[in-house]
N, C-alpha and C positions, 0 to 999 in steps of 0.2 A: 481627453477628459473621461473619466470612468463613469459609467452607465451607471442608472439605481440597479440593475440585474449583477454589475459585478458589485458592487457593493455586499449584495446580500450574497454572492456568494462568497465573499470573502469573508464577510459575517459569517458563515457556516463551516469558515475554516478555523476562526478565532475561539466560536464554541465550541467545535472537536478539542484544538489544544487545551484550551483552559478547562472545561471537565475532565478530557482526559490526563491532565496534570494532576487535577485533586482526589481522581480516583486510584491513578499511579501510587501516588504519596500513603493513600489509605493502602493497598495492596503490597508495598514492600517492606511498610513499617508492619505487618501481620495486624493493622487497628479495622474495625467494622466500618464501612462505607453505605449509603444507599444507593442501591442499585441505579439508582436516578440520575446517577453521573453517566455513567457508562452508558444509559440510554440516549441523554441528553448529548454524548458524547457521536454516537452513530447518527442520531437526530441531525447531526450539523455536516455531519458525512453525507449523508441524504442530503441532504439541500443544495450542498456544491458540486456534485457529481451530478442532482440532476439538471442543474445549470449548465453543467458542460456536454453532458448528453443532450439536452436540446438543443444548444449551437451547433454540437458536428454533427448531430443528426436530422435535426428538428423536429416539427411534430411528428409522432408515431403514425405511420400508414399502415393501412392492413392489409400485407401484401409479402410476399415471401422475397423479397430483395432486400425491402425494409430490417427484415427482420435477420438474413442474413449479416446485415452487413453489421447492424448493432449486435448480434453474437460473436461478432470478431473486434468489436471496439472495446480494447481496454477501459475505458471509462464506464462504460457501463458492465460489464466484471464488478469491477470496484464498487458501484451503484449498487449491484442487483445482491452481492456478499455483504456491502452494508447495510440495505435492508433484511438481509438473514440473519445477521447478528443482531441486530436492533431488537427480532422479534424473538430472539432466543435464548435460552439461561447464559449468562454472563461468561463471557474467557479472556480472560483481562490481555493477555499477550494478541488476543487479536486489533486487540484496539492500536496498537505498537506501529504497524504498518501506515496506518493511518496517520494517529498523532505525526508522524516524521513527515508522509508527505505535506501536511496540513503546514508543518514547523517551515519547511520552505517556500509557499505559496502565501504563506501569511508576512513573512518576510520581504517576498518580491513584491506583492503589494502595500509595504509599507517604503520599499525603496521608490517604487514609483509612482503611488499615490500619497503617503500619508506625511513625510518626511518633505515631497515638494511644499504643500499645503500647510506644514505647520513648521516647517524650519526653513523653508525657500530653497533658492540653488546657488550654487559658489559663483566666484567672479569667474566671467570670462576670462580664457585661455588667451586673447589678444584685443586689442581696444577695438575692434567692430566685430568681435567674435560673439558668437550666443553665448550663453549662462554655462558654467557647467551643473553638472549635479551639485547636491554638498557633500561635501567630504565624508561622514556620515553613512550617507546613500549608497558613495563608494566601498566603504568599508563593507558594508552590507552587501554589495555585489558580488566585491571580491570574496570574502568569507562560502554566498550559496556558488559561488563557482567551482572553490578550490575545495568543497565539502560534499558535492553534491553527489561524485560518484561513490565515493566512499557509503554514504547514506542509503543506496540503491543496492550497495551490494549488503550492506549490511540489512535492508529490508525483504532479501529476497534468503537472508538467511534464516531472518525470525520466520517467515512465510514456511520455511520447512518444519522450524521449530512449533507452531501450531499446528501444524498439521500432526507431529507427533500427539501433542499434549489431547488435540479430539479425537483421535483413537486410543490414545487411555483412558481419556474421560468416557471415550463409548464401553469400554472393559470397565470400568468402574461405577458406571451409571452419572457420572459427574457431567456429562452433556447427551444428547442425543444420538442415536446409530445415527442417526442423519448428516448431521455435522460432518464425519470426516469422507462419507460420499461426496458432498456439497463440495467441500473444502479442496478434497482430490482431482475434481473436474475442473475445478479452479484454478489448482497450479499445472495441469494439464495444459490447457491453454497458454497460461503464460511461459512455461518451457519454451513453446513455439514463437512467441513474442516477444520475449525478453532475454538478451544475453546474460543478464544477472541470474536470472533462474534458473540458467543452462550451467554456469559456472559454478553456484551452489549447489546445484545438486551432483555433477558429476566432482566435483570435488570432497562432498559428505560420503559418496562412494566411495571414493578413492582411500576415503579414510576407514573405511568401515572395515574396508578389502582388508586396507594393512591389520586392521584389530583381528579379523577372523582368519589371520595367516599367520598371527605368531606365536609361537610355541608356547605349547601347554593350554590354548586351545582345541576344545576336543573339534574333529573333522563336522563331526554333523553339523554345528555352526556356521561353520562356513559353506555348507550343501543348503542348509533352510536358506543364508544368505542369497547364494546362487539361485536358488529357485525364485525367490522373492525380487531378483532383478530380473530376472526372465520374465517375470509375471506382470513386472509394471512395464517394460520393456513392451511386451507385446500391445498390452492396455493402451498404454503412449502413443503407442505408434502408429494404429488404426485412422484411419479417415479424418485427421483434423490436418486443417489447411494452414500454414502460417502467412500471418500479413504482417507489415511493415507499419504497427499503431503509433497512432499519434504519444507523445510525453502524456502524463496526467497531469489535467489543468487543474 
């Protein structure tokens, strides 16, 4: 039976999508939005992450193990980057990452919570067998099963793609210098924790390489390129530890 604490966090997943849906909708149609979504939208981000950071962690000790171990817990990443965007001028692609986790977690808790409770479960598979799920339910399984990697690789690619658009935005004045330090420790991290992030980015490589090797690009392009992988390269690869993080709940 679901807790009032999962309740509300799944409440926090339901406000991410749905502001973040109507701020989307404003943002592609080029129409004016209030900021109020997009807040509302991290707001609910905040709630569920730090739901899940209090289970795998619990209460915050003040102690340098404690704090170890939450700087290597993906969920609180997520936590600690949703509170940054929350409190900082608007980049509508970062909210992308989110909205998709939230789209499968709002899902799995309508297959196992809201769908038993308001549509019941199918007949049993044999005359003294249990219930099954409803059909439904199933549908809904099947679908985050056979969708789910695909959504992970595709969120570790928008993840590159913001990181682009806050170091333009820092050249343009359109977000903070801060933004893409923040953002870059971030996917730092997850490089070491996530095979999705490992695969998009040496794969954006990969592509880049080919763009800066074909002819009738001038040489120096592909020297600043070089240099620019050397430089994250070395960055990268300094003193960060990888662990084996939990899924985000």
């Amino acid at each position: 039976m679901a807790t009032a604490q999962h309740y509300v966090w799944a409440s926090g997943h339901f406000l991410l999508l749905v502001c973040s849906l109507r701020y989307f909708l404003a943002w592609v149609t080029f129409k004016s939005v209030s900021d109020w979504w997009y807040k509302a939208s991290f707001l609910g981000a905040i709630i569920s992450y730090a739901i899940v950071c209090h289970k795998s962690l619990g209460t915050p000790q003040p102690n340098m193990a404690y704090f170890r171990r939450a700087a290597l817990d993906e969920n609180v990443q997520y936590f600690l980057m949703a509170f940054f965007w929350w409190t900082s001028k608007p980049v509508a692609l970062a909210l992308l990452p989110y909205a998709i986790f939230s789209l499968f977690h709002a899902l799995t808790f309508a297959r196992t919570t809201l769908i038993p409770h308001f549509l019941g479960h199918g007949p049993p598979s044999s005359a003294n067998g249990a219930p099954q799920p409803h059909p439904f339910a199933k549908r809904v399984q099947t679908w985050v099963k056979a969708k789910y990697d695909y959504a992970m690789r595709a969120v570790a690619y928008i993840e590159l793609i913001v990181l682009g658009r806050v170091v333009l935005g820092a050249f343009l004045l359109q977000n903070s210098l801060l933004s893409p330090i923040i953002f870059a420790h971030f996917l730092r991290q997850r490089y070491y924790q996530s095979m999705f992030t490992r695969d998009a980015l040496l794969d954006t490589s990969r592509r880049i390489d080919g763009i800066t090797q074909k002819p009738g690009v001038p040489p120096v392009v592909g020297h600043v390129w070089t240099r620019v992988k050397d430089m994250v390269s070395r960055w990268g690869g300094t003193s960060l530890q990888s662990t084996d993080a939990p899924r985000r709940d």
